[in-house]
C-alpha positions as CSV (number, residue, x, y, z in Angstrom):
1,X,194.9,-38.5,67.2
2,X,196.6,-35.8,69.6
3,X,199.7,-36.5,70.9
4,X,201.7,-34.9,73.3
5,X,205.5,-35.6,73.7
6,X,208.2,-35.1,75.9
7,X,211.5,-35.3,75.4
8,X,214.6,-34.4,78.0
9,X,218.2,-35.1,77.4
10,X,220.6,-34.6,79.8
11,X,224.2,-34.2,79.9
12,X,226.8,-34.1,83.3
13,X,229.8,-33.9,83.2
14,X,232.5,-34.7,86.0
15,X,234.2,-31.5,86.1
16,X,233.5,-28.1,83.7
17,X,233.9,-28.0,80.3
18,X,235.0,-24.8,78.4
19,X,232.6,-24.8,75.5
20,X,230.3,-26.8,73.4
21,X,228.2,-26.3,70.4
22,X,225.1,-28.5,70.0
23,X,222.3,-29.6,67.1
24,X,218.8,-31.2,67.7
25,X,216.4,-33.0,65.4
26,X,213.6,-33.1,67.8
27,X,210.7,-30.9,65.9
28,X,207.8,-33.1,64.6
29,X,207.6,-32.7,60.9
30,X,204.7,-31.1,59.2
31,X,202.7,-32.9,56.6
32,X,199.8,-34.2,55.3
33,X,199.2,-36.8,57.8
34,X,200.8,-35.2,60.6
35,X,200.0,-31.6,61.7
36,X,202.6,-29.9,64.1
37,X,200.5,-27.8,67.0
38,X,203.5,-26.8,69.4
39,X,206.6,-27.2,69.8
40,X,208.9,-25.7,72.9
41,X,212.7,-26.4,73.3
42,X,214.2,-25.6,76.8
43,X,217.8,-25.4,77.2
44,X,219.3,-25.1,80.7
45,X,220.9,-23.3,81.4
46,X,219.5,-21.2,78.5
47,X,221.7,-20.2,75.3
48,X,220.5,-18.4,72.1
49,X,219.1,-20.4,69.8
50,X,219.1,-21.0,65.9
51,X,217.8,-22.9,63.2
52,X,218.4,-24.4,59.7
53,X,217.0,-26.3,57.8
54,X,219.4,-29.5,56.8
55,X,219.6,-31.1,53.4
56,X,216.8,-33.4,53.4
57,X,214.5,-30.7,54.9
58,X,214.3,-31.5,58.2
59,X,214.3,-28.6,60.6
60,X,217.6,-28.4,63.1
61,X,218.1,-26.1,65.9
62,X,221.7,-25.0,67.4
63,X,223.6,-23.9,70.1
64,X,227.1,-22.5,71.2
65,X,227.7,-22.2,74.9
66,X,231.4,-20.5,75.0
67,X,231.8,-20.2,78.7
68,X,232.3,-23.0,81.7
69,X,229.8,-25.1,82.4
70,X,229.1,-29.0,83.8
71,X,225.5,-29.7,83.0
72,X,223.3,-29.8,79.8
73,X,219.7,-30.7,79.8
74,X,217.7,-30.4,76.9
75,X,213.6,-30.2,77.1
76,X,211.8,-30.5,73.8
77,X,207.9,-30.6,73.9
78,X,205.7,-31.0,71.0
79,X,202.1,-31.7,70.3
80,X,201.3,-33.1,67.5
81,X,198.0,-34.2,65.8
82,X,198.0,-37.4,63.1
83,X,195.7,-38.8,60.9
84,X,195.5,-42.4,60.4
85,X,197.5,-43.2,57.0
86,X,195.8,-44.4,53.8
87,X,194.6,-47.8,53.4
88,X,197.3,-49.7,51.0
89,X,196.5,-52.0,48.3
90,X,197.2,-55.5,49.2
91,X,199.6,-55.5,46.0
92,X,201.2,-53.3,42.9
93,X,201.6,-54.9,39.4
94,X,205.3,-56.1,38.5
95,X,205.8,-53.1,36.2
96,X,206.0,-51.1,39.4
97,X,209.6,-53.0,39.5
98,X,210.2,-51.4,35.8
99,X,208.8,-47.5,37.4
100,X,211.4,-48.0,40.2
101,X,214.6,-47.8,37.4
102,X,213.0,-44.8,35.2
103,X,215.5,-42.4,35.5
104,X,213.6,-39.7,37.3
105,X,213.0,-42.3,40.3
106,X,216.5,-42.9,39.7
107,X,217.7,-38.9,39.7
108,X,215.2,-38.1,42.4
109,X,216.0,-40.7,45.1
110,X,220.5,-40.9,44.5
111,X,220.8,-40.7,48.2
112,X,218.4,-43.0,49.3
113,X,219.9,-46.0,47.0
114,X,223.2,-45.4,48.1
115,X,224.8,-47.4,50.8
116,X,225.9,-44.6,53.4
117,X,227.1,-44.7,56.9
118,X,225.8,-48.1,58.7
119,X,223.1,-48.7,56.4
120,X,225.2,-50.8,53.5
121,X,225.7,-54.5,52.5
122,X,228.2,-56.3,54.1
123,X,229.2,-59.9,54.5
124,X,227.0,-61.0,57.2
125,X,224.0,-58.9,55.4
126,X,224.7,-61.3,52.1
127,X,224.4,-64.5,54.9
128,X,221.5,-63.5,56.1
129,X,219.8,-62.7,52.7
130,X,220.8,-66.1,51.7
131,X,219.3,-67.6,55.2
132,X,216.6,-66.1,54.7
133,X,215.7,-66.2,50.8
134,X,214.9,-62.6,50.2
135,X,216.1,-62.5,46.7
136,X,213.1,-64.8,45.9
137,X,211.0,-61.9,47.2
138,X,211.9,-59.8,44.2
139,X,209.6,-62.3,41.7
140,X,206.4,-60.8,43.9
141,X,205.5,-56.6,43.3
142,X,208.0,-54.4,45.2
143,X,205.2,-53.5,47.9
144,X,204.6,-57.3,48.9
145,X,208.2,-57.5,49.0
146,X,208.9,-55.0,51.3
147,X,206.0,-56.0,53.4
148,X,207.3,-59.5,53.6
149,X,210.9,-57.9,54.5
150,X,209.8,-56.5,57.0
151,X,208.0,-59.2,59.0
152,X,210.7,-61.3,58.4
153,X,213.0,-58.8,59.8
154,X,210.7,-58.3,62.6
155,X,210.6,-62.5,63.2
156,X,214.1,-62.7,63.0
157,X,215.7,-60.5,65.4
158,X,214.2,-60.4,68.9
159,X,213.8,-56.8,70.7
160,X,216.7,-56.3,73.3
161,X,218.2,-52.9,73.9
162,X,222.0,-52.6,75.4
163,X,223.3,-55.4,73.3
164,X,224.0,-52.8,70.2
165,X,225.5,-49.2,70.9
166,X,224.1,-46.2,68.7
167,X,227.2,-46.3,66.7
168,X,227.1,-50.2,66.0
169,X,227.4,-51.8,62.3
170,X,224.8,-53.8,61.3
171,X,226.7,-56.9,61.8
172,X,226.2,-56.4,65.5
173,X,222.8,-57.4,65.7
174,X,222.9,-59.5,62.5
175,X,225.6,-61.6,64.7
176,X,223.7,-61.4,68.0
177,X,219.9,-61.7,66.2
178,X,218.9,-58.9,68.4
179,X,218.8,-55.1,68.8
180,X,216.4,-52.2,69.1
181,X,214.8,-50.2,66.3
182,X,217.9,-48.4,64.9
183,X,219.3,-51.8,63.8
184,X,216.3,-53.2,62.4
185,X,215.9,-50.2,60.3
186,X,219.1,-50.6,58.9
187,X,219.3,-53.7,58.3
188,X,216.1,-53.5,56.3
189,X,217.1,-49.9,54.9
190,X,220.5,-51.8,53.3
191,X,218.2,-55.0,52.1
192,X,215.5,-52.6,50.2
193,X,218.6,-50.6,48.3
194,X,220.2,-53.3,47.2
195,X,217.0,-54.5,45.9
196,X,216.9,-51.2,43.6
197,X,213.9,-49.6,46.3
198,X,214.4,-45.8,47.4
199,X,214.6,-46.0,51.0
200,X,215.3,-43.4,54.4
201,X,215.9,-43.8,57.6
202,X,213.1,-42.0,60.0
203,X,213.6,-41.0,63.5
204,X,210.3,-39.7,66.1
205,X,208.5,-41.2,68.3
206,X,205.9,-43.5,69.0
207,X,202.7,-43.9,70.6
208,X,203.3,-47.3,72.3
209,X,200.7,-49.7,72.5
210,X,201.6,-53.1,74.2
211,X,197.9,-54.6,73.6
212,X,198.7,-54.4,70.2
213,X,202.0,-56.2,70.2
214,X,204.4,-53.4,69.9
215,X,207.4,-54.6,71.5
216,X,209.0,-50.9,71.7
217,X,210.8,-49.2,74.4
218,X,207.9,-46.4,75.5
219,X,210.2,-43.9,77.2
220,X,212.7,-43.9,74.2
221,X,212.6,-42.4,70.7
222,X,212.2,-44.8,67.7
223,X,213.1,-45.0,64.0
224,X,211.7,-46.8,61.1
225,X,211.8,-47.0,57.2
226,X,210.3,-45.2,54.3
227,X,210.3,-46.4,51.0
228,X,209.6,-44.9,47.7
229,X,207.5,-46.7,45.2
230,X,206.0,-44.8,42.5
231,X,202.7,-45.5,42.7
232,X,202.3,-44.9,46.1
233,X,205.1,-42.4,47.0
234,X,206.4,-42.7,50.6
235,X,205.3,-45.2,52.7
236,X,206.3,-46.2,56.0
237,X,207.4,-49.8,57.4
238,X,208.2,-50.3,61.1
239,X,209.9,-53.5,60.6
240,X,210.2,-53.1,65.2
241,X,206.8,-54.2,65.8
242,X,205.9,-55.2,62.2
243,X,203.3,-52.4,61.2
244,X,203.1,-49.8,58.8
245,X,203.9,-46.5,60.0
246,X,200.2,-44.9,61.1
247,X,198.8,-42.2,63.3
248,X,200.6,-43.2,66.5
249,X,204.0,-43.0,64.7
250,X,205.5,-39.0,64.9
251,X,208.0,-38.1,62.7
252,X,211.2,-36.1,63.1
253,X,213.2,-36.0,60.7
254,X,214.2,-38.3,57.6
255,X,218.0,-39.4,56.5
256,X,219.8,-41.7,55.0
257,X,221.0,-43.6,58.2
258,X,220.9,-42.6,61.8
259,X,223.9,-40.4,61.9
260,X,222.3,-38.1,59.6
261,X,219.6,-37.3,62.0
262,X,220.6,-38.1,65.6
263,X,218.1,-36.5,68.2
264,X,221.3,-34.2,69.4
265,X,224.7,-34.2,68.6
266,X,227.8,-31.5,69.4
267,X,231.3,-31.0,70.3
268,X,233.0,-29.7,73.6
269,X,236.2,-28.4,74.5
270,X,237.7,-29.9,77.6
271,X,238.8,-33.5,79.2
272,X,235.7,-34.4,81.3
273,X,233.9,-37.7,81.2
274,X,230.2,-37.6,80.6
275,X,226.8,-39.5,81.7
276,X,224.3,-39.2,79.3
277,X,220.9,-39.3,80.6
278,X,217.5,-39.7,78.1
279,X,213.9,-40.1,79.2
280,X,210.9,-39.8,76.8
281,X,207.4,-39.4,77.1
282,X,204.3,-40.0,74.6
283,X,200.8,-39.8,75.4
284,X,197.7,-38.1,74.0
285,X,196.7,-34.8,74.7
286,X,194.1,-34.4,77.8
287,X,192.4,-31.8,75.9
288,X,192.9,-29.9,72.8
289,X,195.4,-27.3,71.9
290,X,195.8,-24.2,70.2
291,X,199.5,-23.0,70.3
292,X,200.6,-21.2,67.8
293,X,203.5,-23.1,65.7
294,X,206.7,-21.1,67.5
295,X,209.9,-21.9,69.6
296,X,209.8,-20.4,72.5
297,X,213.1,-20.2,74.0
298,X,213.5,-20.4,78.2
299,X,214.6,-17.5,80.7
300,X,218.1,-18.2,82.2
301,X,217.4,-21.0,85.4
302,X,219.7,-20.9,88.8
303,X,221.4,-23.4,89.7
304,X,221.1,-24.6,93.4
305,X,223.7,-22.6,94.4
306,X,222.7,-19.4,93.1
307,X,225.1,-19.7,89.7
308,X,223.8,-19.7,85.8
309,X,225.3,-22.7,84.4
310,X,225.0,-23.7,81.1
311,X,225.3,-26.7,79.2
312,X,227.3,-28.8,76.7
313,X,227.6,-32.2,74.6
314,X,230.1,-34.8,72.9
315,X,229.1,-36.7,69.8
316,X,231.1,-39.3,70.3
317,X,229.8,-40.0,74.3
318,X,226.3,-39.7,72.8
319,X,227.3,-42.6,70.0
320,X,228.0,-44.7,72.2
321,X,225.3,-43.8,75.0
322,X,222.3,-42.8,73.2
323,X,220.2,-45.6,72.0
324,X,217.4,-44.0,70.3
325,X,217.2,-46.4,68.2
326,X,217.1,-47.1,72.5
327,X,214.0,-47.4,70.1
């Protein structure tokens, strides 16, 4: 499948801002399944651009604007052609239980057993583990089990955005029994670790598709889970809309939770308040493409009154603004 997706953030601010330094997970991974044909990032007004790659691989580009400036918008287009993911087995033998605490699964996978940043247990997690009887899940194969987790995850909390904010624990929308994707994935992200089952938070995109039941936001990015088991490596749950990650999922970039791999964060000098502004667009491709894999970076834009501007962002106003997760 060929997908095409469009992504613009933007940031105003109610009066000028001295500086701001900015980083974006928005490029599509490459992989076996999913094979990166373009991608174009657009800053306005235009800075110089770099790139790094972070600690679980992902690929992150940054920013420093170091003059005045009151408006940020970020464009990031990608195309992006996936392949339909491998047919799983319907179930592993119990000794796949036995692979998961070998010490190399162990060693390989610290981080993604670890409780870390809002993916961890907590009181109200234990409650509804208990509710719910998910330690009796652990007598079937880990794969079932995680299966099961997540359509019970996906039955239990009903699809609301605005009721959690970006930088809301878990017991948020274990309180409330709804949420958007970020807190579904974390919820089952800290379930699946303290089961003893690797497990990463993944943030992209998704190719909605409402005849199918997928009860997503379509102009907002999405995240889901990926857990390890050693007979399968990697596979991906979205415990949203109750599927296994496939060829209309698009993946970013993988962490342990979602402040490791927020679509944008930054910093700004200066006392403004700002409005935080996200639209996002999926679709397939109208016909097919050949760009070469590049960033190409934008010539400086005008403003309407004849001035460069340039742009700049606060982590904390995203927190509690951007709902990506928003899927």
């Amino acid at each position: 499948m060929l997908l095409e997706v469009r992504h613009v953030t933007r940031y105003l601010y109610d009066e000028p801002v001295r500086e701001s330094i900015m980083e974006v997970w928005m490029q599509p991974q490459k992989g076996a399944l999913q094979r990166l044909v373009s991608f174009d990032l657009e800053i306005d007004p235009a800075a110089q651009l770099f790139s790094y790659p972070d600690p679980f691989g992902n690929a992150v580009y940054h920013f420093d604007v170091p003059q005045p400036h009151d408006q940020l918008t970020i464009t990031a287009r990608s195309a992006v052609e996936t392949q339909p993911a491998t047919a799983l087995p319907e179930a592993l033998d119990l000794g796949e239980w036995d692979r998961l605490r070998s010490d190399f699964v162990l060693g390989e996978n610290f981080e993604f057993l670890r409780p870390h940043g809002f993916a961890r247990e907590t009181e109200a997690l234990r409650a509804f583990m208990a509710e719910k009887g998910l330690d009796k899940l652990r007598a079937r194969d880990p794969l079932s089990a995680v299966r099961a987790l997540s359509a019970i995850v996906y039955d239990s909390f009903a699809y609301e955005a605005g009721v959690t904010r970006a930088d809301s624990p878990i017991d948020d929308s274990l309180q409330a029994r709804r949420g958007v994707c970020q807190d579904f994935a974390h919820v089952m992200l800290a379930i699946c670790r303290a089961w003893g089952v690797p497990a990463r938070y993944v943030s992209g995109y998704l190719f909605t598709d409402r005849k199918a039941g997928d009860r997503s936001d379509p102009d907002a990015t999405h995240a889901w889970v990926e857990v390890f088991l050693p007979s399968l490596r990697w596979i991906g749950f979205d415990p949203t809309n109750n599927i296994v990650a496939g060829e209309r999922h698009i993946a970013c970039a993988v962490g342990r939770d979602y402040s490791d791999v927020p679509p944008s964060r930054g910093v700004y000098k200066g006392d403004a308040e700002s409005q935080l502004a996200v639209g996002v667009s999926v679709r397939r491709a109208r016909a097919a493409l050949s760009d070469p894999e590049f960033l190409r970076t934008s010539q400086p834009t005008r403003s309407r009154n004849g001035q460069r501007r340039a742009a700049g962002n606060a982590y904390e106003q995203q927190q509690r603004q951007q709902q990506q997760q928003q899927q």
